[in-house]
C-alpha positions as CSV (number, residue, x, y, z in Angstrom):
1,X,105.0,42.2,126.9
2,X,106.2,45.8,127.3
3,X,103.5,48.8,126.3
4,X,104.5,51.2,123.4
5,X,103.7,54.9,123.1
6,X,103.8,56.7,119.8
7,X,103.5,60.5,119.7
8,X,103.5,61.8,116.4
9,X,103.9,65.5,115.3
10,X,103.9,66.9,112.3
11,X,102.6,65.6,108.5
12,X,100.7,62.8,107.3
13,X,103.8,60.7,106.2
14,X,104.5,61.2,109.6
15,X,101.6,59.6,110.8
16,X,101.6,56.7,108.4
17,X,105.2,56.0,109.6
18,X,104.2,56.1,112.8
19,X,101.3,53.6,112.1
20,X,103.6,50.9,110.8
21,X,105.7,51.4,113.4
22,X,102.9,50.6,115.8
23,X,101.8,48.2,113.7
24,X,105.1,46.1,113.6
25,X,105.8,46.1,117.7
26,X,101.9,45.2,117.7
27,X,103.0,42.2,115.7
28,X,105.6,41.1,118.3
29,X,103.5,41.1,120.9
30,X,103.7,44.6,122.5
31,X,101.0,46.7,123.4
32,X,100.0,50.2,122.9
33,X,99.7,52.6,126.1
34,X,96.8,55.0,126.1
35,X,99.4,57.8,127.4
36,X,103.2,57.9,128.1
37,X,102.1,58.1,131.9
38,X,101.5,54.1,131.4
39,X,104.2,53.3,128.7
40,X,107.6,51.3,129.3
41,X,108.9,52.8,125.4
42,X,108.4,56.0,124.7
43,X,108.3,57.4,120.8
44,X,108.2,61.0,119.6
45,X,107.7,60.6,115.9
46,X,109.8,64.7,114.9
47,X,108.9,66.8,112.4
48,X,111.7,69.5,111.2
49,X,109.9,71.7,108.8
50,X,109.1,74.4,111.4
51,X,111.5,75.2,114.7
52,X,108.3,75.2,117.0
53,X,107.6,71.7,116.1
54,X,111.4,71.1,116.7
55,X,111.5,72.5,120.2
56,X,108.0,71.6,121.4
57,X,109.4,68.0,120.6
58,X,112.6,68.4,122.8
59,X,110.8,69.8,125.6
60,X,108.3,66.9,125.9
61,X,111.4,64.3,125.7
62,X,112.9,66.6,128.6
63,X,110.0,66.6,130.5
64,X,109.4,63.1,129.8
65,X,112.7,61.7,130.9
66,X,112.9,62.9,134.2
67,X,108.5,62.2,135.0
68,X,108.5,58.6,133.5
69,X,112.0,57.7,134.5
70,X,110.9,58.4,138.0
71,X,108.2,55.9,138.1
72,X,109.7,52.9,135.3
73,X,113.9,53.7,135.4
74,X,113.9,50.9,132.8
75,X,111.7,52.5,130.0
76,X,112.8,52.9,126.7
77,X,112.8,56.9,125.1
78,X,113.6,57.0,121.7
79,X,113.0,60.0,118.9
80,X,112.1,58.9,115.1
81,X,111.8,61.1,111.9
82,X,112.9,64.3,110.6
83,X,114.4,65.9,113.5
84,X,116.3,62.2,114.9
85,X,117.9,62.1,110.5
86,X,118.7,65.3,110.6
87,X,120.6,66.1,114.6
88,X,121.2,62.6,114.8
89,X,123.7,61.8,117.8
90,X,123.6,65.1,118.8
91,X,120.1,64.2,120.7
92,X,121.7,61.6,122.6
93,X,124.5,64.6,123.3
94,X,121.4,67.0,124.6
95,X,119.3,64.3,126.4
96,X,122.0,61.5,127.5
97,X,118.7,59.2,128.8
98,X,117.7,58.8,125.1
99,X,118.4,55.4,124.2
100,X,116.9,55.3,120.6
101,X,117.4,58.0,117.3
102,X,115.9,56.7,114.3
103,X,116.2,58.7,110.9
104,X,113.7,58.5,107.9
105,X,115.1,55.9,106.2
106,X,115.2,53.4,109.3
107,X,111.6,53.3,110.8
108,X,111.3,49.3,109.4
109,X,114.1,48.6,111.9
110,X,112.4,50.0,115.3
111,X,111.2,46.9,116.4
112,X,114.3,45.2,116.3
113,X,116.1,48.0,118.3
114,X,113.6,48.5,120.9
115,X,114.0,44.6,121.5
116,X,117.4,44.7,122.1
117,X,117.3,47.9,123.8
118,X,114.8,46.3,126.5
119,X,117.2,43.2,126.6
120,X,120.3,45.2,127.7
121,X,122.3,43.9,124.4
122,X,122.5,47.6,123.3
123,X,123.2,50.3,125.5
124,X,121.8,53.5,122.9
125,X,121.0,53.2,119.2
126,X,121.9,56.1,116.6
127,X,120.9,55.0,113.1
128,X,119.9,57.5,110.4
129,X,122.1,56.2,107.4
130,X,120.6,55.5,104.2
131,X,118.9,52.3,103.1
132,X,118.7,51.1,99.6
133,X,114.6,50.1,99.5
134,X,113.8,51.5,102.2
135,X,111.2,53.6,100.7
136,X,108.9,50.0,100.0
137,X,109.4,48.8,103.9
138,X,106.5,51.0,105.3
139,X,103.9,48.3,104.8
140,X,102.2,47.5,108.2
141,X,98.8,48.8,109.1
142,X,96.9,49.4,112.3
143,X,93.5,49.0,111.1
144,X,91.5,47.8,114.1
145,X,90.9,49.0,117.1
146,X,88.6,48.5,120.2
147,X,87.0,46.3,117.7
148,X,86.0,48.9,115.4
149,X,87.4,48.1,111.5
150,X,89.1,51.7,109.8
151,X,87.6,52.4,106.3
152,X,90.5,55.0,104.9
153,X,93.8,54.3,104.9
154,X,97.7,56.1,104.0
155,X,99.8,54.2,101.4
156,X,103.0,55.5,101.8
157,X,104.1,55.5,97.5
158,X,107.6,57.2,97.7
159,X,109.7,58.8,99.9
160,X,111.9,61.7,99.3
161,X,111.8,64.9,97.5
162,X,113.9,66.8,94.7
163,X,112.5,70.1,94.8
164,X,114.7,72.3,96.8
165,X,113.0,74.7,97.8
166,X,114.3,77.2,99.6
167,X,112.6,77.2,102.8
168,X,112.4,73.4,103.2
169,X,114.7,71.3,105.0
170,X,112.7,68.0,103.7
171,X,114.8,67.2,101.1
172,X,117.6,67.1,103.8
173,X,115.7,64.7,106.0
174,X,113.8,62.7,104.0
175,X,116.4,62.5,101.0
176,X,116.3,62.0,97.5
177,X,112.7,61.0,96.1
178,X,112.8,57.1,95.7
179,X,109.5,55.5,94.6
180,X,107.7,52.0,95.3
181,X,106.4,50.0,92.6
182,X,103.2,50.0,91.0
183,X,102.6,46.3,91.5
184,X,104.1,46.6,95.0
185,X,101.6,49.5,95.5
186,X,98.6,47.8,94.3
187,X,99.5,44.7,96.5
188,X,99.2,46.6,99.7
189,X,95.9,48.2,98.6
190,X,94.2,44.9,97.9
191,X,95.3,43.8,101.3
192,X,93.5,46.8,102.7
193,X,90.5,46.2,100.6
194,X,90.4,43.2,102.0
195,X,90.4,44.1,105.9
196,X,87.6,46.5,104.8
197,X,89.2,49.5,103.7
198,X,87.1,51.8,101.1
199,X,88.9,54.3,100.5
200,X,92.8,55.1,100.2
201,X,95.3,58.1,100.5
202,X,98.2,57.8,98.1
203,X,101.3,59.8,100.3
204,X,104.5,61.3,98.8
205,X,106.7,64.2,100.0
206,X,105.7,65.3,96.5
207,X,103.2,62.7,95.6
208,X,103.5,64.7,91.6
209,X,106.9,63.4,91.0
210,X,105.9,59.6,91.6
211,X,107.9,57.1,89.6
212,X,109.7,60.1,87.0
213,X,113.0,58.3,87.3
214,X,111.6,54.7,87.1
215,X,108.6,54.6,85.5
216,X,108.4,55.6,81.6
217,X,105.6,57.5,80.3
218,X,102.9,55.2,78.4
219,X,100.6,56.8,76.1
220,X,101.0,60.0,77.5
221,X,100.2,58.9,81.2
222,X,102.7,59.7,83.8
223,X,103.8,56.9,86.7
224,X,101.3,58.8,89.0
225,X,98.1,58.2,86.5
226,X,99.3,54.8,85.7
227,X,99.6,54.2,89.1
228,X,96.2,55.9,90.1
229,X,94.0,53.2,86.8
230,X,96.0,50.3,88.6
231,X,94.3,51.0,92.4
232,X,91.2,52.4,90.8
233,X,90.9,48.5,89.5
234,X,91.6,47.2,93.0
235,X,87.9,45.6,94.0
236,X,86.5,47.2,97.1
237,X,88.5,50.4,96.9
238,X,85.7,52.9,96.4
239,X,87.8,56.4,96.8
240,X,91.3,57.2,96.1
241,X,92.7,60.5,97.2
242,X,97.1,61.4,97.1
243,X,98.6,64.2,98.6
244,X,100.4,66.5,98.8
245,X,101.4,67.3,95.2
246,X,103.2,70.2,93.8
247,X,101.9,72.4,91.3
248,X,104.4,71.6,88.5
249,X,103.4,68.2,88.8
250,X,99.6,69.0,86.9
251,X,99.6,67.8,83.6
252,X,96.9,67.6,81.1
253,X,97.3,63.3,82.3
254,X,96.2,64.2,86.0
255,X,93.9,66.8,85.1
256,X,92.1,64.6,82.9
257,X,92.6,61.8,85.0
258,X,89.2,63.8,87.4
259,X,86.9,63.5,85.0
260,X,87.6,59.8,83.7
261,X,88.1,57.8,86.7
262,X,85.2,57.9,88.9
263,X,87.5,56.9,92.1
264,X,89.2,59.5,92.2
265,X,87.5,62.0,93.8
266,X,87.0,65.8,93.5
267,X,89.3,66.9,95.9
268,X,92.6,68.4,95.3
269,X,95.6,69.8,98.2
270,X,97.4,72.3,95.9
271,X,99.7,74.1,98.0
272,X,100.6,77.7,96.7
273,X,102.7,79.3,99.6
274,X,102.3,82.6,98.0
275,X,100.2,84.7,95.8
276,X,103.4,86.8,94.9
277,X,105.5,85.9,91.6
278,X,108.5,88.0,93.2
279,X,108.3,85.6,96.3
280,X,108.0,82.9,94.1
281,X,110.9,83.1,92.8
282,X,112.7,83.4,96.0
283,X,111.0,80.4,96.9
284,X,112.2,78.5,94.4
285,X,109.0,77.4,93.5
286,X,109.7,76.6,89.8
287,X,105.7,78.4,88.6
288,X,104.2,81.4,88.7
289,X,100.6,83.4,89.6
290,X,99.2,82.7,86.6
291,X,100.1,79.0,85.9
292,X,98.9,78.3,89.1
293,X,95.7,79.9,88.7
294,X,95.2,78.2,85.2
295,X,95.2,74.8,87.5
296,X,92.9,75.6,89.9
297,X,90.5,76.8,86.8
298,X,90.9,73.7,84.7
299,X,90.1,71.9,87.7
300,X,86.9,73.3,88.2
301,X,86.1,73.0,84.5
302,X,86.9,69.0,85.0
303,X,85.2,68.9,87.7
304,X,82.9,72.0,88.6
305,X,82.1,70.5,92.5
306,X,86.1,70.1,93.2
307,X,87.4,71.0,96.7
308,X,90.7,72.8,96.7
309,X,92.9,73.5,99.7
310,X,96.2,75.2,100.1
311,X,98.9,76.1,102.0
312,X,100.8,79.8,102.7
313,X,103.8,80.9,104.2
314,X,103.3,84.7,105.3
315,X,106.8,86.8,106.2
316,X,109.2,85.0,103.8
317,X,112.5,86.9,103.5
318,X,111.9,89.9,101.5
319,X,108.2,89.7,101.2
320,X,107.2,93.2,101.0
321,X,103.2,94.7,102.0
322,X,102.8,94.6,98.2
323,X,103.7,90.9,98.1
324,X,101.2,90.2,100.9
325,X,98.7,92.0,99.1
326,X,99.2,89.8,95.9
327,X,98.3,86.5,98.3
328,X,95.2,88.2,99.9
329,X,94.5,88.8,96.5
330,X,94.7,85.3,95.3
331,X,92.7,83.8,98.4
332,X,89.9,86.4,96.8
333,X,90.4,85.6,93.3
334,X,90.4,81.5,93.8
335,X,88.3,81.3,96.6
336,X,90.0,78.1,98.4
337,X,87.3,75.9,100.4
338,X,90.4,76.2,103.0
339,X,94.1,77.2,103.7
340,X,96.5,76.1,106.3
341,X,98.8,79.3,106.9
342,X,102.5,79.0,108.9
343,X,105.0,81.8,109.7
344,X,108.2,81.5,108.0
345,X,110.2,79.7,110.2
346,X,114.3,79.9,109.9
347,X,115.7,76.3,109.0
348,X,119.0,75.8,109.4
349,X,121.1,74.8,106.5
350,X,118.4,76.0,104.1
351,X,119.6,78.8,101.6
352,X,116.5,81.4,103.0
353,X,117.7,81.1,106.2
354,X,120.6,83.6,104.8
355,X,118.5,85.4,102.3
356,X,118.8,89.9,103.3
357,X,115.8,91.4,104.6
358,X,114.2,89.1,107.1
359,X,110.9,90.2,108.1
360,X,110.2,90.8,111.9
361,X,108.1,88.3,113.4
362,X,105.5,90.7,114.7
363,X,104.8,91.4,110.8
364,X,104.9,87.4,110.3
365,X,102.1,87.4,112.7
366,X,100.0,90.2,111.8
367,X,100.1,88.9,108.0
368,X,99.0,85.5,109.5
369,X,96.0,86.7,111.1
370,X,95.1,89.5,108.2
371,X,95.6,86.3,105.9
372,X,93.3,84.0,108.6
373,X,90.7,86.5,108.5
374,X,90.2,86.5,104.5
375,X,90.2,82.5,103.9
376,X,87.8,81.9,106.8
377,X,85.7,84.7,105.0
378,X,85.6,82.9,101.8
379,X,85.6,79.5,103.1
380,X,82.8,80.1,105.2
381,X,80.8,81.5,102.0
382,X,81.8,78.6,100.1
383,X,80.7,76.2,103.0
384,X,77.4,77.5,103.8
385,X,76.4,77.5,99.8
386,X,76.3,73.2,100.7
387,X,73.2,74.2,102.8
388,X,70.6,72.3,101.8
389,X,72.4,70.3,99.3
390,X,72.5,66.4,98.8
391,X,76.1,65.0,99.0
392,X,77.7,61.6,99.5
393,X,80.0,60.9,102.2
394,X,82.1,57.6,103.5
395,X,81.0,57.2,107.1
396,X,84.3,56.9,108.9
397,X,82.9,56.2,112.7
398,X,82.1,58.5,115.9
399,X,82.9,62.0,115.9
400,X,85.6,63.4,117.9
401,X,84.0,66.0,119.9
402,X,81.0,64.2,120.4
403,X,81.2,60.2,120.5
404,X,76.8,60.1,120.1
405,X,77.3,61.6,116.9
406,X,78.8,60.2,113.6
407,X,81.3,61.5,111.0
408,X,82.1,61.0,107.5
409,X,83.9,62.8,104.6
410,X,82.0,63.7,101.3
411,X,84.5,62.9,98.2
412,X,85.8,66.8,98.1
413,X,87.0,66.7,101.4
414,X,84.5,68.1,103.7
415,X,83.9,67.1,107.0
416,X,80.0,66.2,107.8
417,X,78.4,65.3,111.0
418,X,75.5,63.4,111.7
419,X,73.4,61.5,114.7
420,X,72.9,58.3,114.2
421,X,75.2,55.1,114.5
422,X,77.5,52.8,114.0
423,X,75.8,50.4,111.9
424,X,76.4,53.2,108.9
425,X,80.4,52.7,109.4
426,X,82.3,51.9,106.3
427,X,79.2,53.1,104.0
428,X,78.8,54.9,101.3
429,X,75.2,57.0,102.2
430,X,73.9,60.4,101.2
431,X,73.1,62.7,103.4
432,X,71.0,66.3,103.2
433,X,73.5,69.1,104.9
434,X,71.4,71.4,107.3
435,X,73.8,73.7,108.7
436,X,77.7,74.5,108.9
437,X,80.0,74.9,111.8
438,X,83.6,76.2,111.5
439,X,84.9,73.8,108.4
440,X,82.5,71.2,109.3
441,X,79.1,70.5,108.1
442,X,75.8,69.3,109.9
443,X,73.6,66.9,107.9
444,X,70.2,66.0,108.5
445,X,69.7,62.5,110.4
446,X,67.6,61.1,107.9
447,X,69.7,59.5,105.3
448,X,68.4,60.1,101.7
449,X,70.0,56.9,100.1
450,X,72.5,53.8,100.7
451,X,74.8,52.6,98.5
């Protein structure tokens, strides 16, 4: 059978799409390449929300079509995801030896193109319409390989997103939020549990706004804390985690829902984009400083040892040194354990993409690095108080960067790596953390206690 390539860029939806599209040709019998130097189909999995990720994505397909064409004429190139919805044909139009565009709302169908593809009865394929259901079709998951079992796992809950803010173009690729069902949910997650999985990751666009259309509120619990009680019943599901949320979605439920339901562990993706209320506003953000701040707080009151992340946007249109200031301010004020920070990046179609007063992009990148500087700072101090601590971690298998070493992840999201080996996979232990490298920690071999 033919070999498949997948090359994902972009978010963690992407990657669980990605996953069950590997997982399905897997099921027919193909196999996966270790590079696209070795592939017969080729797969870039797109990502639209910044223009770097859009053209670093074209360039590899470019690249790709005239090196691999010259060694297997009949492979298969295809594009999937946010950038194949939203340019549709007009790939094929740039790059006439793409045979295969596949939008957000057709990744359940890639099998069954690439098969006819390979068997000459299609020439090309172009399909990013919409599909009633889709949103429950990414089920399929790659969970073994080289015979090692994974212990974490995406479940993909809803698709879609409503917010409209105005630097995203997500709500243009991915389309209005549609959610699964809870049973449906819960189904997939007991199959996981039951190929060894310990812990899952529940994955929205804007996991917050799970089930609002569909799913009534029952004493006083939204869809996304009813949904969150029915996995934490699932048996062998030791750690649930979602992401990413939005800010508006954090009501007195969820917050409460920390300190009740022990699976649900102290870690919490809150992305801010900006410490300025002016900026905020242009955003389209729907909450301000202050309300945001009150989050992070009653967090840490629920649950004092709670790892919070975030993400900025630095150089929005309009955002003044004053504005700036009011986000270094807030990495100060919160101390976040880490930030992801990106450059405001035009999108085309998107209403800041016309908003006055663009900022130049050598201010976008000396606010990034300013901004860099300060939430390495702080995370760093908040890292290195874990020296000497105790904490529990989920050993997920061999590091990375060093394959004699193991890794795991302690319940608020931290990184920890160890020596020893593989006969810790897939357990719960506790480790004692000796030192801390640059948003990793370094635990002591000797393990203090196995659950």
């Amino acid at each position: 059978m033919p070999s498949v390539y997948i090359k994902t860029y972009g978010c963690q939806m992407n990657e669980r799409d990605s996953e069950a599209v590997a997982a399905q040709l897997v099921a027919k019998g193909y196999t996966l390449a270790e590079s696209e130097a070795t592939a017969d189909v080729i797969l870039l999995n797109t990502c639209s929300v910044r223009d770097f990720a859009e053209r670093k994505a074209l360039n590899k397909m470019q690249n790709l079509t005239v090196e691999v064409a010259r060694r297997n004429p009949n492979a298969i190139f295809g594009f999937m995801g946010c950038m194949a919805q939203s340019r549709g044909r007009g790939l094929i139009d740039r790059l006439p030896d793409v045979d295969l565009v596949l939008g957000t709302q057709k990744f359940h169908r890639a099998a069954e193109y690439i098969d006819d593809l390979l068997a000459g009865r299609r020439e090309a394929v172009v399909d990013v319409e919409d599909e009633p259901k889709s949103e429950a079709a990414i089920r399929e998951h790659l969970l073994n390989g080289n015979g090692k079992k994974s212990v974490s796992a995406f479940v993909s809950i809803m698709q879609g997103c409503n917010q409209y803010c105005t630097f995203c173009i997500v709500p243009y690729t991915r389309g209005a939020e549609r959610s699964r069902t809870i049973e449906d949910i819960v189904s997939e997650c007991q199959a996981l549990a039951g190929a060894g999985v310990r812990e899952v990751t529940l994955l929205g666009q804007i996991v917050t706004s799970y089930g609002k259309r569909d799913i009534p509120v029952r004493a006083g619990k939204s869809a996304l804390v009813q949904l969150i009680e029915a996995v934490h019943e699932v048996e062998g599901i030791d750690r649930i985690r979602f992401t990413a949320p939005h800010p508006k979605g954090y009501g007195d439920d969820l917050l409460e829902a920390y300190g009740r339901l022990p699976k649900l562990v102290e870690s919490a993706h809150l992305p801010v984009q900006s410490g300025s209320d002016r900026v905020l506003r242009l955003m389209h953000r729907g909450y301000t400083r202050k309300r945001f701040s009150e989050i992070v707080r009653q967090l840490r009151r629920v649950q004092p040892g709670m790892g919070i992340t975030t993400d900025f946007i630095v150089g929005f249109p309009g955002e003044t040194e004053a504005d700036f200031e009011d986000t270094l301010s807030l990495v100060k004020e919160l101390e976040f354990d880490q930030a992801y920070i990106f450059k405001y990046s035009e999108r085309r179609d998107t209403p800041a993409a016309t908003m006055p007063d663009p900022v130049p992009i050598s201010a976008r990148e000396e606010r990034m690095q300013r901004l860099l500087s300060v939430v390495n700072e702080v995370g760093t101090r908040r890292y290195e108080s874990l020296v000497g601590a105790q904490v529990e971690i989920l050993v997920e298998g061999p590091s990375r960067r060093n394959a004699h070493r193991m890794t795991g992840r302690t319940r608020c999201n931290k990184i920890v790596v160890f020596d020893d080996s593989e006969r810790h996979r897939g357990q719960v232990i506790e480790v004692r953390v000796t030192r801390v490298g640059s948003f990793t920690l370094y635990a002591d071999p000797a393990i203090v206690n196995l659950h």
